[in-house]
N, C-alpha and C positions, 0 to 999 in steps of 0.2 A: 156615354156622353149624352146629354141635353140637345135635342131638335129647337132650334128656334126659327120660326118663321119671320123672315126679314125683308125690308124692300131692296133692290138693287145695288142701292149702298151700304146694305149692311146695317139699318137702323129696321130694329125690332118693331113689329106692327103692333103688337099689343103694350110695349114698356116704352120705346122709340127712344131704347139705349143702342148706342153704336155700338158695336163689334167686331170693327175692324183693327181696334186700339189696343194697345198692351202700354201694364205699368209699368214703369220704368226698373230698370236694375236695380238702382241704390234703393227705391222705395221698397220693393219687394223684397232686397238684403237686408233691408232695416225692420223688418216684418210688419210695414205699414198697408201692404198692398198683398193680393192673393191673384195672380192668370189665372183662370179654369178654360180650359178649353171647351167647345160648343160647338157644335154640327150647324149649320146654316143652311136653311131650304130657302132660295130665290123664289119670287112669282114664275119665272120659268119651270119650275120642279129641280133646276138642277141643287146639287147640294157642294156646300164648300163649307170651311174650317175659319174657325173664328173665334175669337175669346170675349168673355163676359170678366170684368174686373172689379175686385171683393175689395172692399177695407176693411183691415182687421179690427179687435176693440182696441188694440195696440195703435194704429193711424187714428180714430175719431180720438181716442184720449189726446195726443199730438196736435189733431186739427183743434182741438176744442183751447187744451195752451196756447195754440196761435193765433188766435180770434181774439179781435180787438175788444175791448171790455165793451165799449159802446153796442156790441152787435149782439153782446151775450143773455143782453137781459136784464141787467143788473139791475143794481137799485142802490141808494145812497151813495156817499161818499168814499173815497179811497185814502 
């Protein structure tokens, strides 16, 4: 497993992604989401267990359907 150096609550010093979060059931039943578990080293030294959360290409294709056309870029008419 992956060392990640974190502050106190768990938000990564170098990416200042949380860690203390996991993806939900139905999204990771749906193979939209991936947990990976990750070792956590606090500014104390102590270490604790934490996850780092993956979107598949299966979820961004999903997010990208659900994005309102306005946001996507588009261009001309519909």
């Amino acid at each position: 497993m992956e060392t990640i150096v974190v502050t106190f609550d768990g938000v990564g010093l170098t990416d200042g992604e949380n860690y203390h979060h996991r993806a939900g059931r139905k999204a990771v039943r749906a193979g939209f989401m991936i947990n990976q578990d990750v070792v956590l080293q606090y500014p104390d030294g102590s270490m604790g267990r934490g996850t780092r959360i993956l979107v598949t290409p299966k979820g961004l294709e999903r997010l990208k359907r659900s994005m309102p056309l306005s946001l996507r870029g588009s261009e001309g008419t519909a």
